[in-house]
C-alpha positions as a LaTeX table, in Angstrom:
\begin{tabular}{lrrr}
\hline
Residue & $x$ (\AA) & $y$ (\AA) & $z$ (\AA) \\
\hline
Unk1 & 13.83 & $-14.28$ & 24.33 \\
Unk2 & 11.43 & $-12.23$ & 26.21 \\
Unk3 & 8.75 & $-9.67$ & 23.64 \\
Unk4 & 10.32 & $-7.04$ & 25.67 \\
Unk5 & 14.00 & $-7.39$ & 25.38 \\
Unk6 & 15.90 & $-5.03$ & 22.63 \\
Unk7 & 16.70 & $-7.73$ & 20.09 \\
Unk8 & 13.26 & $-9.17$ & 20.02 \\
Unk9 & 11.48 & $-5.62$ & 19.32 \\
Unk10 & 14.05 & $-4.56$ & 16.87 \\
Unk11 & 13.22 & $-7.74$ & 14.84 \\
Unk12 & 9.62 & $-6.57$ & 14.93 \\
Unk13 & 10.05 & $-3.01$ & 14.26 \\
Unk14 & 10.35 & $-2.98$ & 10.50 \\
Unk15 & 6.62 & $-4.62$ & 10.92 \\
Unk16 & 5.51 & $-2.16$ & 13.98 \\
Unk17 & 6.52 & 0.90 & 11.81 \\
Unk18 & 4.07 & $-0.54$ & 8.85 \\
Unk19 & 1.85 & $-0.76$ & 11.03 \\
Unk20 & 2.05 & 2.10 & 12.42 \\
Unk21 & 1.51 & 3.81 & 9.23 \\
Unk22 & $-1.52$ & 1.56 & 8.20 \\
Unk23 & $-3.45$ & 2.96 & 11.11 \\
Unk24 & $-2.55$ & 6.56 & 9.92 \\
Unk25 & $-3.61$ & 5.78 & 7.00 \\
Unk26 & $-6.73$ & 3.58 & 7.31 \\
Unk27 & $-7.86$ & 6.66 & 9.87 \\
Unk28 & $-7.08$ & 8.71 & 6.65 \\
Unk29 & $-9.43$ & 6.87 & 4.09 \\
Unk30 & $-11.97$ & 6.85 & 6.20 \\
Unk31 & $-12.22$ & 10.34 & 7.42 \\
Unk32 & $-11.71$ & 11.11 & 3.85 \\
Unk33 & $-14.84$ & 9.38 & 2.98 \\
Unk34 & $-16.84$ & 11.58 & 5.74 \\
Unk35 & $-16.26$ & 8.42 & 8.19 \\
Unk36 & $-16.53$ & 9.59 & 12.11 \\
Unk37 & $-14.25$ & 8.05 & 14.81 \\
Unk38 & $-15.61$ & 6.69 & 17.84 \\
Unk39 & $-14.77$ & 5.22 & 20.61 \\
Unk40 & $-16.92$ & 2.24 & 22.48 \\
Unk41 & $-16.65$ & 0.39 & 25.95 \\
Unk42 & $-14.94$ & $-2.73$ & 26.27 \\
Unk43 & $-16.73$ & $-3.95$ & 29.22 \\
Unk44 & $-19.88$ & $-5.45$ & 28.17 \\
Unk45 & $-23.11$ & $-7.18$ & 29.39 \\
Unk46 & $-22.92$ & $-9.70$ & 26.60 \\
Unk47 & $-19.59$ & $-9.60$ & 24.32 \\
Unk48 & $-21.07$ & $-10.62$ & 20.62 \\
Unk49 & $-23.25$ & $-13.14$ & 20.00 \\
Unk50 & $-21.93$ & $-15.43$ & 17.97 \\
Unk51 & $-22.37$ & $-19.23$ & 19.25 \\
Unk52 & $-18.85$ & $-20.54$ & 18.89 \\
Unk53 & $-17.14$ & $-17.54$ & 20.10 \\
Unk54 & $-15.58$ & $-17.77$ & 23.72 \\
Unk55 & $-14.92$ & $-14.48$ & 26.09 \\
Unk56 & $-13.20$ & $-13.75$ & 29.18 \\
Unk57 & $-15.66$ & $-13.17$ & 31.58 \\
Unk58 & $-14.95$ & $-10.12$ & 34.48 \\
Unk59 & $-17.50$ & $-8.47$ & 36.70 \\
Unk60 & $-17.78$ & $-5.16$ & 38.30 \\
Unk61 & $-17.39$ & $-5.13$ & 42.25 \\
Unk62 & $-19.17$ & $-1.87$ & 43.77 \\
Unk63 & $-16.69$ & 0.16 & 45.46 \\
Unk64 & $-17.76$ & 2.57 & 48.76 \\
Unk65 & $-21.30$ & 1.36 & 48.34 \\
Unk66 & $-22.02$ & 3.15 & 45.05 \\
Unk67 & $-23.62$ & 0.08 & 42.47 \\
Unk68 & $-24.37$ & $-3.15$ & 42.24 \\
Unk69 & $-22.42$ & $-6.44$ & 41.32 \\
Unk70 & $-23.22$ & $-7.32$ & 37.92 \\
Unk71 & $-21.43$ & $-9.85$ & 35.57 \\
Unk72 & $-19.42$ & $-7.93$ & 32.90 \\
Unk73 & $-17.48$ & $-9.30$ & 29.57 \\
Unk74 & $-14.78$ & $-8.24$ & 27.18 \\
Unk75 & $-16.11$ & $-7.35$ & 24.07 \\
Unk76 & $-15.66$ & $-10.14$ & 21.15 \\
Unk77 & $-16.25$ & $-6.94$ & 18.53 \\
Unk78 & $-18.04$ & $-3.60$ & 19.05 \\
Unk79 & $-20.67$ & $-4.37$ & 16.47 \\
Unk80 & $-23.13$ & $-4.21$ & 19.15 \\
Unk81 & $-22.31$ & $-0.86$ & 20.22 \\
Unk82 & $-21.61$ & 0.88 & 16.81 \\
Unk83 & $-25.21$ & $-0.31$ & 15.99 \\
Unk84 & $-26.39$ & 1.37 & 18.95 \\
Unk85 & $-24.86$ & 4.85 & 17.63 \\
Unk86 & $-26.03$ & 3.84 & 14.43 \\
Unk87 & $-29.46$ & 4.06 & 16.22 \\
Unk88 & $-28.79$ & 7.24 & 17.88 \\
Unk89 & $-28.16$ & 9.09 & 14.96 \\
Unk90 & $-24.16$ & 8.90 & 14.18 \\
Unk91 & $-24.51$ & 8.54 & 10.58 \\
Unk92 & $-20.91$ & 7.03 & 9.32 \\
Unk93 & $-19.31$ & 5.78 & 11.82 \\
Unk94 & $-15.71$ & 3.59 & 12.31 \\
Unk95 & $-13.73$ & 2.36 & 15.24 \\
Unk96 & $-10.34$ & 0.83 & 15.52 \\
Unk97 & $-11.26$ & $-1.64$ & 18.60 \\
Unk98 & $-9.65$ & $-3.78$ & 20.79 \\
Unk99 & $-11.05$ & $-7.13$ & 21.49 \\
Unk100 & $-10.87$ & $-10.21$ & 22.93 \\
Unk101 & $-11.97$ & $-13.98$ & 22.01 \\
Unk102 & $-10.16$ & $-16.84$ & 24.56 \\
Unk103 & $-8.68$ & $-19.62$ & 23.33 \\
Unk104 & $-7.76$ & $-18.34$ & 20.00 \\
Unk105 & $-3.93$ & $-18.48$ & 19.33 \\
Unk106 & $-2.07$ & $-19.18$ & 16.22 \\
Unk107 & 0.01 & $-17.24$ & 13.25 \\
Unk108 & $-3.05$ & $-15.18$ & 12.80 \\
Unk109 & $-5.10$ & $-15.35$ & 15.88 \\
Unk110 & $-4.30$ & $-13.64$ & 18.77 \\
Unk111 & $-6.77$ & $-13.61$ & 21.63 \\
Unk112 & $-6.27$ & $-9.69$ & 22.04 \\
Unk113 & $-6.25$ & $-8.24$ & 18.60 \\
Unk114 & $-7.57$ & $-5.30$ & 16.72 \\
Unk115 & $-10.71$ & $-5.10$ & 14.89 \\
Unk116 & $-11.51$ & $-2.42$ & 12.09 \\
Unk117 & $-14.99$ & $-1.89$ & 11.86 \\
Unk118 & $-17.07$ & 0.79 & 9.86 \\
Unk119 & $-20.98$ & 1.49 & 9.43 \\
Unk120 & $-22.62$ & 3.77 & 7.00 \\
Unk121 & $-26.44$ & 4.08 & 6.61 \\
Unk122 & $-27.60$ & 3.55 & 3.37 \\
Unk123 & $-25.12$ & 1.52 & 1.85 \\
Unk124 & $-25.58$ & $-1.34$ & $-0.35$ \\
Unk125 & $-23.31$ & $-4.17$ & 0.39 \\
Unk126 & $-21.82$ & $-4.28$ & $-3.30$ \\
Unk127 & $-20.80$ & $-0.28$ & $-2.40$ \\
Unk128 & $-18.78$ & $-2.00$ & 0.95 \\
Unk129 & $-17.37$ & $-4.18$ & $-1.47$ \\
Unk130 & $-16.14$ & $-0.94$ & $-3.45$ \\
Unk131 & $-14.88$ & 0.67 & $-0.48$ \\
Unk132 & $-13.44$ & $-1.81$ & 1.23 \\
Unk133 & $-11.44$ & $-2.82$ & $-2.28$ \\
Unk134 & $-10.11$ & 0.28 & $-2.61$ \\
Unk135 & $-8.89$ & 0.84 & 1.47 \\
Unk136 & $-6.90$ & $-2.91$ & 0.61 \\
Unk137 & $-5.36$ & $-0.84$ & $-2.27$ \\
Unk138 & $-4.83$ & 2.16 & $-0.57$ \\
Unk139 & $-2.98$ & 1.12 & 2.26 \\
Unk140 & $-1.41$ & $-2.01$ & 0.92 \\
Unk141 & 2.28 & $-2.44$ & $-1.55$ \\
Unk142 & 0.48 & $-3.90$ & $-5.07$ \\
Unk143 & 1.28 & $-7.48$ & $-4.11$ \\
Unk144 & 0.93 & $-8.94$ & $-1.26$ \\
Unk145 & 1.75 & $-12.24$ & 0.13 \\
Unk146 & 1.48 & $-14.38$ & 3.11 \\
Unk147 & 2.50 & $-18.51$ & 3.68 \\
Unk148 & 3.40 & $-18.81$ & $-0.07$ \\
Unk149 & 0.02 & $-17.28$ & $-1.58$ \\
Unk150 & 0.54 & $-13.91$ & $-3.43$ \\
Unk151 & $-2.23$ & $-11.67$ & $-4.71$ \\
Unk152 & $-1.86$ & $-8.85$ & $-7.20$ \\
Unk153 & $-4.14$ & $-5.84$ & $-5.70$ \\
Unk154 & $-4.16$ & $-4.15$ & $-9.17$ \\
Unk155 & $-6.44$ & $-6.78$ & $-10.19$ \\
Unk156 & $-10.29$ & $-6.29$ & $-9.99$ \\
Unk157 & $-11.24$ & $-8.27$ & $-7.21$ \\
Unk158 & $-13.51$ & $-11.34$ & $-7.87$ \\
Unk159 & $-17.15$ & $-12.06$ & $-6.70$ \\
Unk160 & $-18.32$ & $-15.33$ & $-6.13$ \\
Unk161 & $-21.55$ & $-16.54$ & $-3.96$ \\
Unk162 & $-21.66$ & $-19.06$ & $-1.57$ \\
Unk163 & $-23.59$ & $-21.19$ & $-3.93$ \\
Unk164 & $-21.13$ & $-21.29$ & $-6.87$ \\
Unk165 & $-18.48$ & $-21.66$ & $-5.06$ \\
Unk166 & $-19.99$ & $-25.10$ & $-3.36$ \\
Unk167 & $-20.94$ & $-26.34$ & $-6.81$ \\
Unk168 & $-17.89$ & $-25.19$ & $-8.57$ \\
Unk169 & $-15.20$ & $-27.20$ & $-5.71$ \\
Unk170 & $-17.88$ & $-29.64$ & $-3.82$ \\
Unk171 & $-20.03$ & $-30.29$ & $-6.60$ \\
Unk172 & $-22.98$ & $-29.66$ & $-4.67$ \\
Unk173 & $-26.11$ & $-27.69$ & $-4.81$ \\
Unk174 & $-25.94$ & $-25.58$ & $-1.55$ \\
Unk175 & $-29.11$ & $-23.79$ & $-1.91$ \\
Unk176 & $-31.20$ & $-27.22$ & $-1.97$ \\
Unk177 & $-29.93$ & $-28.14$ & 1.41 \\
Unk178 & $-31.63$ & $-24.71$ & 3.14 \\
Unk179 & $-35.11$ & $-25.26$ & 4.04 \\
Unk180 & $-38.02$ & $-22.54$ & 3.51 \\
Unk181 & $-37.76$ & $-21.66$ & 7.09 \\
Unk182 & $-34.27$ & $-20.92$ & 6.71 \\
Unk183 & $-32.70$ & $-23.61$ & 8.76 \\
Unk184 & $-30.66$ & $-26.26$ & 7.14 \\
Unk185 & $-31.21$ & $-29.86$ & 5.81 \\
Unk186 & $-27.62$ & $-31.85$ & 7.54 \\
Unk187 & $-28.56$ & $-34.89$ & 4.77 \\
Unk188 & $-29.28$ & $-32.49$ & 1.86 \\
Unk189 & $-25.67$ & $-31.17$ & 2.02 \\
Unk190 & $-24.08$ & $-34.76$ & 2.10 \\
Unk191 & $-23.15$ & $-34.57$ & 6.14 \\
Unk192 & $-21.53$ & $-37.34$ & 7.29 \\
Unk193 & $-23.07$ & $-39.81$ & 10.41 \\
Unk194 & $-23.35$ & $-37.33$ & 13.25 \\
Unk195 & $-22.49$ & $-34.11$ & 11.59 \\
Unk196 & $-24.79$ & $-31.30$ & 11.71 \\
Unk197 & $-25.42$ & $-29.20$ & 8.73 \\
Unk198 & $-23.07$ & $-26.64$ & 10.18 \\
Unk199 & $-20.46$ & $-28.89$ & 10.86 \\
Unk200 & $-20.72$ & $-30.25$ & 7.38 \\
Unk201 & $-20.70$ & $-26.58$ & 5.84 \\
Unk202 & $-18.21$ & $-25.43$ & 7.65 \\
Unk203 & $-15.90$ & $-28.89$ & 6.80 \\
Unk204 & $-16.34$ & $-28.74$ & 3.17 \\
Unk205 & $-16.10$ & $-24.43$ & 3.58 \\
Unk206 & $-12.38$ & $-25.06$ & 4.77 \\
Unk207 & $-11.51$ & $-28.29$ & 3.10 \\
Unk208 & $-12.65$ & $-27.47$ & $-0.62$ \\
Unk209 & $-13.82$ & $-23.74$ & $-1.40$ \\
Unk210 & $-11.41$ & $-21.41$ & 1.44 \\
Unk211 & $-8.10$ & $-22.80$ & $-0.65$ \\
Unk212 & $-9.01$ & $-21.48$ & $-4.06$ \\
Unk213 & $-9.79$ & $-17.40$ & $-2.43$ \\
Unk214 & $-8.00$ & $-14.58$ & $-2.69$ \\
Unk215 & $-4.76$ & $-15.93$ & $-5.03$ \\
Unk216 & $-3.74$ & $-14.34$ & $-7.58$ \\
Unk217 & $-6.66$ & $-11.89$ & $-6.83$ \\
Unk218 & $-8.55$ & $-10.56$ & $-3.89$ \\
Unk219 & $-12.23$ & $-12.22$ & $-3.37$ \\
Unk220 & $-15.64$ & $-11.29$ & $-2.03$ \\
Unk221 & $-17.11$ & $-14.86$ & $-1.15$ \\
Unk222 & $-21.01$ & $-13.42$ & $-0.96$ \\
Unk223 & $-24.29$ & $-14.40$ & $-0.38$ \\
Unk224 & $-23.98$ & $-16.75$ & 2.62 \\
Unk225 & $-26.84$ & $-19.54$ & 3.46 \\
Unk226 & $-29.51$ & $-18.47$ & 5.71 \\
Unk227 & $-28.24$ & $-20.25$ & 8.92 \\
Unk228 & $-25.21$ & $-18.38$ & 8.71 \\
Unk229 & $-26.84$ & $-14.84$ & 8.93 \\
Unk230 & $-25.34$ & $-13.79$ & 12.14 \\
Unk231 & $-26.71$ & $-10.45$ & 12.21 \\
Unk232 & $-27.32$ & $-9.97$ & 8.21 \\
Unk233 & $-30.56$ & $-9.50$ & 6.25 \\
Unk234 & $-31.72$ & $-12.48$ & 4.36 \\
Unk235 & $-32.40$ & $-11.37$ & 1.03 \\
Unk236 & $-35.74$ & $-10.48$ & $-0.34$ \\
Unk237 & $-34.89$ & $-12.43$ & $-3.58$ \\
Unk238 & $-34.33$ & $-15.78$ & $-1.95$ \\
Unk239 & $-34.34$ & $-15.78$ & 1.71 \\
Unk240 & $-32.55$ & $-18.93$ & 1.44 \\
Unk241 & $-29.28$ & $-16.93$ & 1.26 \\
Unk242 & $-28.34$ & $-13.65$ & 3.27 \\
Unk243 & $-26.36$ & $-10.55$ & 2.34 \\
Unk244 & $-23.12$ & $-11.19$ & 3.90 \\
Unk245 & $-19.99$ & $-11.60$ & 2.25 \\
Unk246 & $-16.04$ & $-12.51$ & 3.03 \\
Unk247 & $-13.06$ & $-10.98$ & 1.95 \\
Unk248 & $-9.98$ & $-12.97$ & 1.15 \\
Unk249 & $-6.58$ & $-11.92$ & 0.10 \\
Unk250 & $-3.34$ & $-13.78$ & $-0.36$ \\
Unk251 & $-5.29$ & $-16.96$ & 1.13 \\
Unk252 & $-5.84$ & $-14.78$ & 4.37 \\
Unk253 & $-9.69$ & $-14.80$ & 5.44 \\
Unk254 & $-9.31$ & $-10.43$ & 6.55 \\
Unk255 & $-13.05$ & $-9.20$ & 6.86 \\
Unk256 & $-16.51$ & $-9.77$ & 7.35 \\
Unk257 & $-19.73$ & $-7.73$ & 6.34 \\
Unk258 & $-23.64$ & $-7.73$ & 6.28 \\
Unk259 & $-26.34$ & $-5.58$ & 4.79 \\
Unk260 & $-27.45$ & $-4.71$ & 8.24 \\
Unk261 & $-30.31$ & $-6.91$ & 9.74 \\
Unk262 & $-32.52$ & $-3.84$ & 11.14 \\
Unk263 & $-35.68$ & $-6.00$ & 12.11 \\
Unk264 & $-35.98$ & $-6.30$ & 16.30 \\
Unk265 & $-38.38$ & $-9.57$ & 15.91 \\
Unk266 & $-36.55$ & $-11.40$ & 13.73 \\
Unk267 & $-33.10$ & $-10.43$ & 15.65 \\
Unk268 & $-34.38$ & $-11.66$ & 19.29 \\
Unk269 & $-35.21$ & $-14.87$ & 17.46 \\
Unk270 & $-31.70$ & $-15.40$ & 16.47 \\
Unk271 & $-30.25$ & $-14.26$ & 19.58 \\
Unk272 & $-32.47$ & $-16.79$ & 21.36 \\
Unk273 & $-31.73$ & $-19.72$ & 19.30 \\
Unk274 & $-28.27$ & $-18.75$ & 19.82 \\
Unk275 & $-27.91$ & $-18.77$ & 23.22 \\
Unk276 & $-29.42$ & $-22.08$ & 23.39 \\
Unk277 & $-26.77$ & $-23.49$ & 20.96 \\
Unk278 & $-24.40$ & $-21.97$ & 23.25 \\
Unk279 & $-25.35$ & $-23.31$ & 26.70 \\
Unk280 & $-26.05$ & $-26.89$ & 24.34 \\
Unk281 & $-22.96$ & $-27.02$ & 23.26 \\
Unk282 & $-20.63$ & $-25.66$ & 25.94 \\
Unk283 & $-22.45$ & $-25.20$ & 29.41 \\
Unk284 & $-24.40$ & $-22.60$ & 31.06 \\
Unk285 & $-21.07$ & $-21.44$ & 32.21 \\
Unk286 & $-20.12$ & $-20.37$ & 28.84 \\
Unk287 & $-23.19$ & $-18.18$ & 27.82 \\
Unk288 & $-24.41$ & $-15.30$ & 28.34 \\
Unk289 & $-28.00$ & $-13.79$ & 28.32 \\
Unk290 & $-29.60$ & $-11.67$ & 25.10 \\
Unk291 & $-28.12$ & $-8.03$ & 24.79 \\
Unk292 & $-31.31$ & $-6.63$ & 25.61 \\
Unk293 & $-29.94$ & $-3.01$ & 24.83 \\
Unk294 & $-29.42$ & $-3.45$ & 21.56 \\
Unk295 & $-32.34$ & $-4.69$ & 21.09 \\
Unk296 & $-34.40$ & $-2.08$ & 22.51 \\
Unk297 & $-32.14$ & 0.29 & 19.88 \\
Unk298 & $-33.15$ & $-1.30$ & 17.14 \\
Unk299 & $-36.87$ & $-1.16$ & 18.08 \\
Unk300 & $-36.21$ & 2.11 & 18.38 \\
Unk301 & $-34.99$ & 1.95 & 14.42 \\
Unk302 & $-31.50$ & 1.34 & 13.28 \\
Unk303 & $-30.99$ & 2.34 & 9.75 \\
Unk304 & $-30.86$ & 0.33 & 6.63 \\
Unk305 & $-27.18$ & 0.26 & 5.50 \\
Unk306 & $-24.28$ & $-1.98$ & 5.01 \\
Unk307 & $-20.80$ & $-2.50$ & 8.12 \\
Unk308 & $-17.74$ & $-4.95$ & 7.98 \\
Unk309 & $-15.36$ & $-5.79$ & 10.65 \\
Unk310 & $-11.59$ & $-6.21$ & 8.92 \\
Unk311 & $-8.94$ & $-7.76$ & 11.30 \\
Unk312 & $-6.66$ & $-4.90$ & 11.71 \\
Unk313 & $-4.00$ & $-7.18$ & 12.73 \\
Unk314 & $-3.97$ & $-9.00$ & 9.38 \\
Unk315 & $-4.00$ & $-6.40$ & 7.24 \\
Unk316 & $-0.81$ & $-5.19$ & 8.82 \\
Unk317 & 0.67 & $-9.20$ & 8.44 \\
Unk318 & $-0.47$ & $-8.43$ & 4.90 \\
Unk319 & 1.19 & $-4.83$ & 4.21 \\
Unk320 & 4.52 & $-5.77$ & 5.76 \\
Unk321 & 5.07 & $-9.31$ & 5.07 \\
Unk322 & 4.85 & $-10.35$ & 8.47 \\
Unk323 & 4.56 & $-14.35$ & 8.86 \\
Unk324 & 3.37 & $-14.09$ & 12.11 \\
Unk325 & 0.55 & $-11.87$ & 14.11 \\
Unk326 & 3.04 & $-11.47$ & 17.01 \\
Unk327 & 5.24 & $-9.52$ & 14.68 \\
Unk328 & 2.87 & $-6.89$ & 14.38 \\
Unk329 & 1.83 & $-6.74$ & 17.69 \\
Unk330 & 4.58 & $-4.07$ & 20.01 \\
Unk331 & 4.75 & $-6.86$ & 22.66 \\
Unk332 & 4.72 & $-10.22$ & 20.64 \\
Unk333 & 1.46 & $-11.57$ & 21.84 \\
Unk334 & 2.40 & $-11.49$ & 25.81 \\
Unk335 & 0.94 & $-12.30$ & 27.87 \\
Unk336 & $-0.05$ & $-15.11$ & 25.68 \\
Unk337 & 3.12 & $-15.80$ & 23.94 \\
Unk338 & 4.71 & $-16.43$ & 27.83 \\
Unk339 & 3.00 & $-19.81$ & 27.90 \\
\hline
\end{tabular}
């Protein structure tokens, strides 16, 4: 049955109209909260900067003479671009974004989906933690549920870093594997013949600690080793660990947030080594260069402050008991779904 015939989208509806109502009120909360809208490009010199991320690649073809060719992306999140209004001046700032990421398909990934994001200068990431708790409340039924996991949101929330949560369901000491320079030690963490440290964090991440989040109660999984700092600030009280945490709910992994990395130097040198680890691990043909925009913004000065990026589309799975991200979505996933 075709997305678009009248039986399929009146079996979706009941999960459209939630949703429809989520991003009323989400734009609610936030506005209430002194939160600005804005809107950012989706075509994109360099769509995110993550290294395992994949993007669908365009380019812009001058028309009547006026530009020139240039190699052009869909955006894998607008973090880049909020930061650069963050730069500017915009003060609070939050976006409901479409973006893309190829190859990702499955009951909660959709390679066109919605991203939530919000920025505010000054924030500490334990006050995202308190705002983003209480949006989750605000726009979600108490209890929520999703492939036989149910969380009460009336409960507080738990915290738990990185660290305890290794030694608590891998019995291991996660900080002794991260080396002063902030890289990681594969044999310190127990990696098995030919893993990498990443591969073995990421395997025991998934295997052992991801199954016991967000039950019976939402959790912040905080305080993430140093080579997973993506774009947060390591912090000043053990740089072996950076201020970014995860939020999980009814077993669903539904945001991701820093305490804003604001330092230029130390920013080119991740987005070097990750472009290398790109181009290493899935050809030149699969990379793109350094955003050097945002880069020049932030040595222009980017404030100190805390932003997340919430999957839109699994919040609304959440707050109407979809199964499926194609329920929430007004055409089912096509094109993607047509496959």
């Amino acid at each position: 049955m075709p997305a678009w015939s009248p039986e399929a989208l009146a079996a979706r509806l009941p999960f459209l109209e939630a949703r429809a109502r989520l991003t009323v009120g989400a734009r609610a909360f936030l506005a209430a909260r002194g939160y600005r809208e804005v809107e950012t490009p989706c075509l994109v010199p360099a769509p995110g900067m993550e290294v395992h991320l994949r993007g669908f690649r365009t380019g812009f073809a001058p028309h009547l003479g006026q530009g020139a060719p240039r190699a052009l992306w869909l955006r894998t999140s607008p973090e880049l671009a909020l930061k650069r209004l963050l730069a500017a001046g915009a003060g609070p700032i939050f976006e409901l974004a479409r973006v893309w990421r190829n190859g990702e398909i499955g009951t909660r990934h959709a390679p066109e989906f919605t991203m939530l994001e919000w920025y505010r200068p000054g924030a500490t990431l334990d006050a995202l933690m308190e705002e983003t708790e209480a949006l989750v409340r605000a726009l979600c039924p108490p209890r929520v549920a999703h492939d036989g996991v149910e969380t009460d949101l009336t409960l507080p929330f738990a915290r738990i870093t990185c660290a305890e949560a290794f030694a608590r369901w891998c019995g291991l000491d996660l900080l002794a594997s991260i080396r002063p320079d902030g890289t990681g030690d594969a044999a310190a963490l127990g990696a098995r013949p030919g893993e990498s440290w990443e591969d073995a964090f990421f395997r025991l991440l998934l295997d052992h600690v991801e199954p016991h989040l967000g039950r019976e109660r939402g959790c912040f999984l905080t305080h993430w080793p140093a080579p997973q700092a993506a774009l947060a600030r390591r912090d000043p009280d053990d740089p072996r660990v950076a201020l970014r945490f995860e939020l999980f709910v009814a077993g669903v992994e539904l945001a991701n947030a820093f305490d804003e990395l604001t330092d230029p130097a130390e920013q080119r040198a991740r987005f070097a080594h990750d472009v290398a680890e790109r181009v290493r691990l899935y050809g030149a043909e699969e990379a793109w260069p350094v955003d050097e925009d945002f880069l020049a913004a932030l040595e222009h000065g980017m404030p100190a402050g805390s932003g997340i990026a919430l999957g839109f589309d699994r919040l609304a799975m959440l707050a109407s008991g979809a199964r499926r991200i194609e329920d929430v979505l007004w055409l089912g996933g096509f094109p993607y779904s047509a496959a």
